[in-house]
DRENSEDREN-377959 format. One record per residue (C-alpha): residue in one letter; x, y, z. Coordinates in pm, whole numbers, m for minus. Example, Ala and Ser with C-alpha at 12.3 -4.5 7.8 and 13.67 -1.06 7.14 Angstrom:
DRENSEDREN-377959
(atom "A", (1230, m450, 780));
(atom "S", (1367, m106, 714));
END
This chain:
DRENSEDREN-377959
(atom "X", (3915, 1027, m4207));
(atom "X", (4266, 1210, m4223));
(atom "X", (4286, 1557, m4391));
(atom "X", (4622, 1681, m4509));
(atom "X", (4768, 2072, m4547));
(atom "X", (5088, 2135, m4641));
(atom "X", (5242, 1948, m4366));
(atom "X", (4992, 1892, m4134));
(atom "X", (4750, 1634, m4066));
(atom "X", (4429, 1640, m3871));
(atom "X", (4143, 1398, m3776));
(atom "X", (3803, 1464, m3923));
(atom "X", (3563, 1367, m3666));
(atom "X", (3254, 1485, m3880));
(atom "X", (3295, 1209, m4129));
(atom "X", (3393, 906, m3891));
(atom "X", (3161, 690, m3752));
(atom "X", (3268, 536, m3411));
(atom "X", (3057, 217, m3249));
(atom "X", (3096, 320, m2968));
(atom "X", (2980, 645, m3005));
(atom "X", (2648, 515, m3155));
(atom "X", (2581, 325, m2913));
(atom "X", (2555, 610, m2635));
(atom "X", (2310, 777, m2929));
(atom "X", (2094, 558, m2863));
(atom "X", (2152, 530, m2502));
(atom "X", (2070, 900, m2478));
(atom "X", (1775, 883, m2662));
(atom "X", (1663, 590, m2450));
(atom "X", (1710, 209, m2439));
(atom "X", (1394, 158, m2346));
(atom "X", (1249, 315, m2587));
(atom "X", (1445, 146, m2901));
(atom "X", (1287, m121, m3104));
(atom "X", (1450, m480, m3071));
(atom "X", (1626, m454, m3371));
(atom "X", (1794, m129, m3260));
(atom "X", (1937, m301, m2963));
(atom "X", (2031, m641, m3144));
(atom "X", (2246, m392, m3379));
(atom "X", (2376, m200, m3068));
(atom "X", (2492, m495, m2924));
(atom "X", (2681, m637, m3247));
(atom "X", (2917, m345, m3194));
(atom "X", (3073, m472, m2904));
(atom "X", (3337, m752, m3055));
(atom "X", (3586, m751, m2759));
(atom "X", (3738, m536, m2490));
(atom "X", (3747, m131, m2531));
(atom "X", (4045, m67, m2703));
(atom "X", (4205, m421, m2629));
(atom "X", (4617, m462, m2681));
(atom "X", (4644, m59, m2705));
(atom "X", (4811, m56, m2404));
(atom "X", (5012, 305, m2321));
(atom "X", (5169, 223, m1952));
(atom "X", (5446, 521, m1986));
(atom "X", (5072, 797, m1997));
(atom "X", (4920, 719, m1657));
(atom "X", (4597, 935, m1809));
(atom "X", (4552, 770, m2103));
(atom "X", (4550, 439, m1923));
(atom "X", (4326, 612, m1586));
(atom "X", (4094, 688, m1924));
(atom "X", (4124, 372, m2095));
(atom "X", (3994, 166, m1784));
(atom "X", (3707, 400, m1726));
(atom "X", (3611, 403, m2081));
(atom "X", (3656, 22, m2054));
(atom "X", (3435, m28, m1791));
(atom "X", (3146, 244, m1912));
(atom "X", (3174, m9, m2241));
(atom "X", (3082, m277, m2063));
(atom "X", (2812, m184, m1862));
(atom "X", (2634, m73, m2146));
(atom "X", (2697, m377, m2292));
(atom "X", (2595, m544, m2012));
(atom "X", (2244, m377, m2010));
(atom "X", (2205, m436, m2413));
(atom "X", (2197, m795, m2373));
(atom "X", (1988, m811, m2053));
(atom "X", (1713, m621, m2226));
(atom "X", (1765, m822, m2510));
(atom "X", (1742, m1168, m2315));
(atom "X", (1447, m1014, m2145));
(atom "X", (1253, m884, m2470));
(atom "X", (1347, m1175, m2693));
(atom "X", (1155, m1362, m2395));
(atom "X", (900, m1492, m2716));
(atom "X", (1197, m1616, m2927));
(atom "X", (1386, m1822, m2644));
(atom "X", (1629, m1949, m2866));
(atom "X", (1760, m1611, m2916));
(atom "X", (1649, m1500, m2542));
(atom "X", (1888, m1777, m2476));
(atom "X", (2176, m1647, m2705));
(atom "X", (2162, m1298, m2506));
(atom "X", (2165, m1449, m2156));
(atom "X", (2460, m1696, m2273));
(atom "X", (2635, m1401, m2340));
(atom "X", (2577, m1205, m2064));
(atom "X", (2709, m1438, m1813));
(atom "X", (3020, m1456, m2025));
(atom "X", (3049, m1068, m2026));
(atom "X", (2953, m1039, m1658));
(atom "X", (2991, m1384, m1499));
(atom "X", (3049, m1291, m1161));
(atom "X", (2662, m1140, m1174));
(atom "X", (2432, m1338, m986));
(atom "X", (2156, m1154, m1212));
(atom "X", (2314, m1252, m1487));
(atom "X", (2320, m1648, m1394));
(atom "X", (1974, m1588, m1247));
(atom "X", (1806, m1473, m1575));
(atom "X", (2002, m1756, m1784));
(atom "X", (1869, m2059, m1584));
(atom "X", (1542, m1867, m1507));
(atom "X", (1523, m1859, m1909));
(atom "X", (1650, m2267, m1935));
(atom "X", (1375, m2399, m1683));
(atom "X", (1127, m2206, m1840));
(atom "X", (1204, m2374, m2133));
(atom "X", (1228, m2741, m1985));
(atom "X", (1542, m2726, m2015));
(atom "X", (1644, m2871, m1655));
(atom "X", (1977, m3034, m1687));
(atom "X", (2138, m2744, m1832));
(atom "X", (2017, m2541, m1550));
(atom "X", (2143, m2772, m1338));
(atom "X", (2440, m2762, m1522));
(atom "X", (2501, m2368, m1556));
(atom "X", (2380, m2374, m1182));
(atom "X", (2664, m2579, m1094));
(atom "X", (2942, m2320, m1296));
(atom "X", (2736, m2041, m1177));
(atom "X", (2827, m2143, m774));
(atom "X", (3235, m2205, m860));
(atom "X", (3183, m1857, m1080));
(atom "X", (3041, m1656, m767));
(atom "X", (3288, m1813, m518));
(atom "X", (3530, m1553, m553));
(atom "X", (3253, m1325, m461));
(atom "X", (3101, m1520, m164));
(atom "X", (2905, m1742, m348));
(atom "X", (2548, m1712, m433));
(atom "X", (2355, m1513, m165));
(atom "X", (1994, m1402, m347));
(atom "X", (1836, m1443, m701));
(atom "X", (2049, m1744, m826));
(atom "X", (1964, m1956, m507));
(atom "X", (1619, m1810, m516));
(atom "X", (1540, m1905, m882));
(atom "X", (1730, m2268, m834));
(atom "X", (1525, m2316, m530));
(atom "X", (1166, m2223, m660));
(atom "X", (1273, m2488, m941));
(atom "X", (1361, m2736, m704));
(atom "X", (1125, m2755, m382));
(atom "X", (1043, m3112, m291));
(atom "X", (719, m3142, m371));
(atom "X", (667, m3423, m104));
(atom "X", (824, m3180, 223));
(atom "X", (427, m3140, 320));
(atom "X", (171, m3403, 296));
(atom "X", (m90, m3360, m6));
(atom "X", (m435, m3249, 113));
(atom "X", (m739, m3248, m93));
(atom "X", (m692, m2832, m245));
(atom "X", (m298, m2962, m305));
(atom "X", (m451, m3239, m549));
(atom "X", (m684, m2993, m673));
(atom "X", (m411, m2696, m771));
(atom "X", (m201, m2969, m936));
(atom "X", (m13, m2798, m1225));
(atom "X", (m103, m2810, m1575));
(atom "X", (127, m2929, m1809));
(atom "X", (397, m2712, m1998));
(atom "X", (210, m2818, m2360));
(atom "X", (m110, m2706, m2185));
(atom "X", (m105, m2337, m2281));
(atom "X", (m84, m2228, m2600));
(atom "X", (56, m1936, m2669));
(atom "X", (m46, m1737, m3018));
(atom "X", (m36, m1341, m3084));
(atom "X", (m280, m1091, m3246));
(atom "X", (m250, m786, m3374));
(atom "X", (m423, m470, m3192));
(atom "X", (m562, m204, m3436));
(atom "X", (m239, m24, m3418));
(atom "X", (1, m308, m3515));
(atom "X", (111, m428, m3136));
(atom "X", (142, m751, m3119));
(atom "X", (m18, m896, m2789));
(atom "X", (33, m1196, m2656));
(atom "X", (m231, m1467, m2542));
(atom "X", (m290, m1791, m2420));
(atom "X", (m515, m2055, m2354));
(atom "X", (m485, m2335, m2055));
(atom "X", (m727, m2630, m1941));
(atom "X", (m1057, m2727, m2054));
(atom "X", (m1430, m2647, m1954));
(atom "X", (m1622, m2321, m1991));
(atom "X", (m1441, m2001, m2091));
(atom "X", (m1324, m1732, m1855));
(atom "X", (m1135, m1439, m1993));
(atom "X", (m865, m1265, m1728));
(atom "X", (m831, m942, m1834));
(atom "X", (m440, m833, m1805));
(atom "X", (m297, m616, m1508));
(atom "X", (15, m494, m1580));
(atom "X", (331, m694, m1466));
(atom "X", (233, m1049, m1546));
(atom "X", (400, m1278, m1825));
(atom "X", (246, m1578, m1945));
(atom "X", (586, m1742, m1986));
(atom "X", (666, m1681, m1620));
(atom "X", (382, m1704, m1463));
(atom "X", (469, m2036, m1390));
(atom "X", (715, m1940, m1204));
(atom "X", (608, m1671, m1022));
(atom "X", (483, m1715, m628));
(atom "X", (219, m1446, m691));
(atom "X", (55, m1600, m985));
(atom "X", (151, m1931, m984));
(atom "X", (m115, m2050, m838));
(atom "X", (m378, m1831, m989));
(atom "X", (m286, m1975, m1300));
(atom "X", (m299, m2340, m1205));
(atom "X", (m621, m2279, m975));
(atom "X", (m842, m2069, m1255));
(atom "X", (m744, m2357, m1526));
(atom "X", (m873, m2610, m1301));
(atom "X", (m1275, m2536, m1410));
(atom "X", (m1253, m2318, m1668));
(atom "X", (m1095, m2252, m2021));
(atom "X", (m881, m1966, m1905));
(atom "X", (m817, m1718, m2126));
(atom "X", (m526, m1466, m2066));
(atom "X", (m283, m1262, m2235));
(atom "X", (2, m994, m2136));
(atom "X", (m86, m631, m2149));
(atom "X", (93, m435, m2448));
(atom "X", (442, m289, m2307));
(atom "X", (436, m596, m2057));
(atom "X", (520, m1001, m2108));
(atom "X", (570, m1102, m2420));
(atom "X", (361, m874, m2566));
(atom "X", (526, m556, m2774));
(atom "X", (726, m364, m2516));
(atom "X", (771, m104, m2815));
(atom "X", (396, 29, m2856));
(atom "X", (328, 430, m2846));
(atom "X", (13, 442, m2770));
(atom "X", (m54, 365, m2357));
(atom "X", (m430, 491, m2362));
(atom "X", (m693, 344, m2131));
(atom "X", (m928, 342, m2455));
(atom "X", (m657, 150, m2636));
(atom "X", (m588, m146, m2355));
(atom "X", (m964, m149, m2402));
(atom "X", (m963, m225, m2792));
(atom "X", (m670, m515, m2711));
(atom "X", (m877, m685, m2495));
(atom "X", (m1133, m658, m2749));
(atom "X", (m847, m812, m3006));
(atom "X", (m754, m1099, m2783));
(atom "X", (m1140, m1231, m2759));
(atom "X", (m1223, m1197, m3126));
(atom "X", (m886, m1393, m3202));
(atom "X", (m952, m1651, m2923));
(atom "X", (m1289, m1667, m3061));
(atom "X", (m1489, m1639, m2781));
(atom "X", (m1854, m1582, m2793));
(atom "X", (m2003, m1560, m2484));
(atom "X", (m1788, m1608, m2183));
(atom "X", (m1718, m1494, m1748));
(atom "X", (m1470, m1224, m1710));
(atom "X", (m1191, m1184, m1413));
(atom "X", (m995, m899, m1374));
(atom "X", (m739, m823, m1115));
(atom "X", (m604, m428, m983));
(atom "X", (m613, m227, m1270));
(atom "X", (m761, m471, m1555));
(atom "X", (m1120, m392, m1330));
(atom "X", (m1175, m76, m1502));
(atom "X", (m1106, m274, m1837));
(atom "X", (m1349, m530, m1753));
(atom "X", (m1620, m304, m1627));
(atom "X", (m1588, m92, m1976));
(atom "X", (m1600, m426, m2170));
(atom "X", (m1900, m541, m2018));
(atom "X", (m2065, m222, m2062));
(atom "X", (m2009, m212, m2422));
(atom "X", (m2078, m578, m2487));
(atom "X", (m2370, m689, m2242));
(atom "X", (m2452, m970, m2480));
(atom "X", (m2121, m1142, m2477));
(atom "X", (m1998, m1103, m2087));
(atom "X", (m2208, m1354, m1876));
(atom "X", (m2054, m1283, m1569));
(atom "X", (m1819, m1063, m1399));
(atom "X", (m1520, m1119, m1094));
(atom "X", (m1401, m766, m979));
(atom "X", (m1097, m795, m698));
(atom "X", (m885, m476, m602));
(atom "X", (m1061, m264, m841));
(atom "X", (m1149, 76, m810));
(atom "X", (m1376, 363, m990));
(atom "X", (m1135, 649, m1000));
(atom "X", (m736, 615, m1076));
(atom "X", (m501, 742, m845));
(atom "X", (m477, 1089, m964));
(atom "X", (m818, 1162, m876));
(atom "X", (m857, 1018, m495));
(atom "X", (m778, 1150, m220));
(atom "X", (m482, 1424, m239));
(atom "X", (m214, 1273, m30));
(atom "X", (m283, 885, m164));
(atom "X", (m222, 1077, m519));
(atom "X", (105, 1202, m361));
(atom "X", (250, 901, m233));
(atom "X", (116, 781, m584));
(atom "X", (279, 1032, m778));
(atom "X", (659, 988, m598));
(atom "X", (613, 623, m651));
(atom "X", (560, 726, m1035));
(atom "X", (916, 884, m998));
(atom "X", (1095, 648, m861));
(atom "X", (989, 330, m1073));
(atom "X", (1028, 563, m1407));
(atom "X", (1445, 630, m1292));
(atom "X", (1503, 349, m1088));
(atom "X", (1297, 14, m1170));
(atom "X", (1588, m133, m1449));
(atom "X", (1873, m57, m1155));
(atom "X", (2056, m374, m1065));
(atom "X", (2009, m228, m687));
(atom "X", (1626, m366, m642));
(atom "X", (1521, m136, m356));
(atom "X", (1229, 14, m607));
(atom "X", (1129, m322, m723));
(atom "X", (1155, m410, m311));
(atom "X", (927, m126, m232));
(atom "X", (667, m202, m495));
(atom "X", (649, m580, m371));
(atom "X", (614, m516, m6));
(atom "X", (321, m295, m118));
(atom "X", (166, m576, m333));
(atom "X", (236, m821, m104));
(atom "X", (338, m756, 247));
(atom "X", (276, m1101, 389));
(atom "X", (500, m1270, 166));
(atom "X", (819, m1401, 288));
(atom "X", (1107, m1239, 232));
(atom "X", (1226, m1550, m49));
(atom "X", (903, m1524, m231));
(atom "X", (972, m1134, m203));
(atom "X", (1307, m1168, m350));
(atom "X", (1163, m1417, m671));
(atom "X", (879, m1204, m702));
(atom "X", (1152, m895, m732));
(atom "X", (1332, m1101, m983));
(atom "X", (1065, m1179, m1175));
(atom "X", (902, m834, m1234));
(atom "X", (1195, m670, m1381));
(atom "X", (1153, m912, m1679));
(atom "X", (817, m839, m1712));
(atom "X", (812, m472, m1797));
(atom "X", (1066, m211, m1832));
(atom "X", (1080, 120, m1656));
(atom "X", (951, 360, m1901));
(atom "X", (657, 113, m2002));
(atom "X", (555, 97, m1622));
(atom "X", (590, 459, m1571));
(atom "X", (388, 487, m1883));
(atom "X", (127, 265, m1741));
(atom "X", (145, 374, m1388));
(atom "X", (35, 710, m1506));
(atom "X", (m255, 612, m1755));
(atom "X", (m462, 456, m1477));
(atom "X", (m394, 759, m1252));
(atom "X", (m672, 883, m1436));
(atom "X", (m878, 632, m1519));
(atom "X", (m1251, 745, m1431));
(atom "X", (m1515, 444, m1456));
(atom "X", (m1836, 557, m1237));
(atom "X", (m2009, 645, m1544));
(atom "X", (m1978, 298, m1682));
(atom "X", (m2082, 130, m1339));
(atom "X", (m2465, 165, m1459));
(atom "X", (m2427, 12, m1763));
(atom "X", (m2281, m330, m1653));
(atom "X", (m2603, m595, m1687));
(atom "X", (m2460, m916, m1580));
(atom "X", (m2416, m1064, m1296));
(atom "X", (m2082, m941, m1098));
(atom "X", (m1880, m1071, m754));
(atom "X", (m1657, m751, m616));
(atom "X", (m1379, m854, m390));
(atom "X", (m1133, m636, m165));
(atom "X", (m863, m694, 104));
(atom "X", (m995, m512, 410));
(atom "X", (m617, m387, 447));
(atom "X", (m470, m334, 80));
(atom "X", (m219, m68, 63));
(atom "X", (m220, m58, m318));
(atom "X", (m603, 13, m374));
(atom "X", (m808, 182, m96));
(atom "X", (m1067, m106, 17));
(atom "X", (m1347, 220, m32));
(atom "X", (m1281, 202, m415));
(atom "X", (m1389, m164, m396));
(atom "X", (m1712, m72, m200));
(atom "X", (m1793, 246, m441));
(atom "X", (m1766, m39, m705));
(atom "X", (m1988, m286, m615));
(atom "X", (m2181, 2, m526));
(atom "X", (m2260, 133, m847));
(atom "X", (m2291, m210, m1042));
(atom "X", (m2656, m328, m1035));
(atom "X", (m2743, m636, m739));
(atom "X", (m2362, m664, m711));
(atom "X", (m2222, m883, m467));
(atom "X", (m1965, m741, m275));
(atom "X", (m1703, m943, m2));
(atom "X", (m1440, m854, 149));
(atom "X", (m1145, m1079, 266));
(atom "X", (m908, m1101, 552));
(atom "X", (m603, m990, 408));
(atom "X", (m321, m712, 330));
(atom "X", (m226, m843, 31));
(atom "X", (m348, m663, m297));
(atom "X", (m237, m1004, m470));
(atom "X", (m339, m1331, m294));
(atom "X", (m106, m1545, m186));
(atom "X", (m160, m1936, m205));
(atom "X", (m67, m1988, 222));
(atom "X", (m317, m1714, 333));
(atom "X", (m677, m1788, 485));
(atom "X", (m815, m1529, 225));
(atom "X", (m726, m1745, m81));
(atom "X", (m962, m2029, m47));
(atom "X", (m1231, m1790, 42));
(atom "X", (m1145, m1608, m274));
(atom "X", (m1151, m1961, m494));
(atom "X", (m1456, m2074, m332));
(atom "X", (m1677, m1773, m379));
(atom "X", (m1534, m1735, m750));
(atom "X", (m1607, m2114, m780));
(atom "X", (m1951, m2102, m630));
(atom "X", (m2033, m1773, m852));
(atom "X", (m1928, m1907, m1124));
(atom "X", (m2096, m2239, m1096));
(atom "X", (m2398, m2169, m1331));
(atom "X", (m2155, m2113, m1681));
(atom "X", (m2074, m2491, m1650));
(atom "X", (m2423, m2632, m1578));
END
């Protein structure tokens, strides 16, 4: 407001309230950290261009600082409605809203067309993405054209199914349909909601989340696609998004191991599952192996692969270095357009993969989870201590390990199976901490999980 004296007149700063300036508030407290509604507000603020038709060009500094102050605008701007498009992932319609918007903000972004027809084929929405594909290409021609994550997403959507003959596995992985998972949410004893889903038919097995996976993507993922469609084949699978991760509540304070515990727990009761097998993938081991200690009566059996007994914090000293700088760099880098963390993370999940399903799979995992939440998470099962548990575990349980994994030392694997009573323990060919579908060790995996798990559907 304007304050007069005698015949002077100043600007009261104190008692104005400038959009813009609230908006770097909560930037400086943390995007990340702000509830959805927060950012949906921060994001109404921008109606237009900073400061459009105030245009001074006699005061070369107020027009050097209008165009920086411009631009600063708008990449904040930009990175409001990504996150939105990104956490609105459960309400696509207005998922949908946020990506339409971005690639009108931004529409020379290939990341921005990438996460707007990623977002309309997940929704079966394939002419449109056709469509927006099409505009996206004339769009990016005055920047080259699309080089990387619009031609990767378009592609993954459109592979000719027929390039390779079908073989008998082919005919057995073939995809469930879109209506075949149900998707519902539950509350965890804190108020989170978490997400969960059901997909195909026969006896129940529960997969216990790891962190980075999103039921809604899945699908199109090349690390989990076929996990997915393979596991549904026998079995009522079970499986829901970790809390901070998916389309679960990125906006949950409490990361404890105890509490991912209690919203597996959650997920079960509301899927309402008696007695059931139990998978569990990287980190979601430890999970499994407390579950099934605390519940003997309900787990019938147990799949372990790239577990381990002790988090990374308490192995060997210069595995919890390399651990610990990794911590660093996804907690100030992983939300960067530039996706040399993402890059580094994938080669060490999967180093086999080609450098396409590399790229997709880099796509992919930045809407999955934001950097604080995987920091977060990255650092709770750092010191995540199981051995005591091991004993406790009653029913029958298959441990699995790439010989060569560079995420989880293949010992860990062995000290599991180790301490769970007549364990089975095998390891597979591979260097991949995630199987992928065009390595030797993947039908080894599916047949020994198919074989062990035979007896549930007698």
């Amino acid at each position: 407001m304007a304050v007069t004296e005698h015949d002077s007149v100043a600007f009261d700063s104190q008692s104005a309230a400038v959009d813009l300036t609230l908006v770097r508030r909560l930037q400086i407290a943390g995007l990340e950290s702000a509830s959805i509604g927060q950012l949906q507000q921060a994001a109404a603020f921008f109606r237009g261009p900073f400061l459009d038709g105030l245009d001074l060009p006699e005061n070369p500094a107020f027009q050097s600082w209008r165009v920086a102050e411009r631009e600063d605008a708008r990449r904040l701007h930009v990175k409001l409605r990504a996150m939105l498009a990104d956490r609105l992932v459960t309400a696509s319609d207005e998922a949908l809203s946020n990506a339409r918007e971005l690639v009108k903000i931004d529409p020379q972004s290939e990341d921005a067309w990438s996460r707007l027809i990623t977002l309309l084929l997940a929704m079966g929405r394939r002419q449109e993405a056709q469509q927006q594909y099409e505009t996206a290409n004339r769009s990016l021609h005055v920047v080259g054209g699309p080089v990387g994550p619009l031609v990767e997403a378009w592609g993954a959507a459109t592979a000719p199914v027929a390039a390779k003959p079908p073989v008998a596995e082919d005919i057995a992985l073939a995809p469930p349909s879109p209506q075949a998972q149900a998707t519902r949410f539950c509350v965890a004893s804190d108020g989170v909601a978490i997400a969960y889903g059901r997909t195909g038919s026969g006896p129940p097995l529960v997969w216990v989340a790891n962190w980075i996976m999103h039921l809604q993507n899945d699908e199109l993922s090349p690390v989990w696609r076929h996990w997915v469609r393979a596991l549904a084949r026998d079995n009522r699978l079970v499986r829901y998004d970790q809390r901070g991760n998916g389309m679960s509540d990125w906006n949950a304070g409490d990361f404890s191991f105890d509490t991912l515990v209690t919203d597996l727990e959650a997920v079960i009761d509301a899927a309402g599952e008696r007695r059931f097998a139990m998978l569990a993938v990287s980190q979601g081991c430890a999970a499994a192996v407390t579950y099934a200690a605390l519940y003997p009566e309900r787990v019938s059996r147990l799949v372990l692969l790239g577990g381990f007994t002790r988090g990374w914090m308490l192995r060997a000293a210069d595995d919890a270095e390399r651990r610990r700088a990794m911590g660093v760099l996804l907690e100030h880098d992983w939300d960067r357009d530039n996706p040399a963390v993402r890059q580094m993370f994938t080669t060490l999940l999967v180093p086999d993969a080609t450098p396409a399903q590399k790229q997709r799979l880099n796509d992919l995992l930045r809407l999955a989870i934001s950097a604080d939440n995987i920091a977060r998470i990255h650092r709770v099962f750092g010191r995540v201590d199981i051995r005591s548990q091991l004993a406790a575990v009653r029913c029958p349980t298959l441990v699995l390990h790439a010989r060569n994994d560079a995420i989880v030392p293949f010992d860990e694997g062995r000290s599991l199976a180790a301490g769970i009573a007549d364990a089975r323990f095998v390891a597979l060919d591979s260097r991949n901490h995630i199987l992928l579908e065009n390595e030797p060790a993947w039908p080894r995996f599916l047949n020994e999980v198919r074989a062990f798990l035979a007896s549930d559907r007698l």
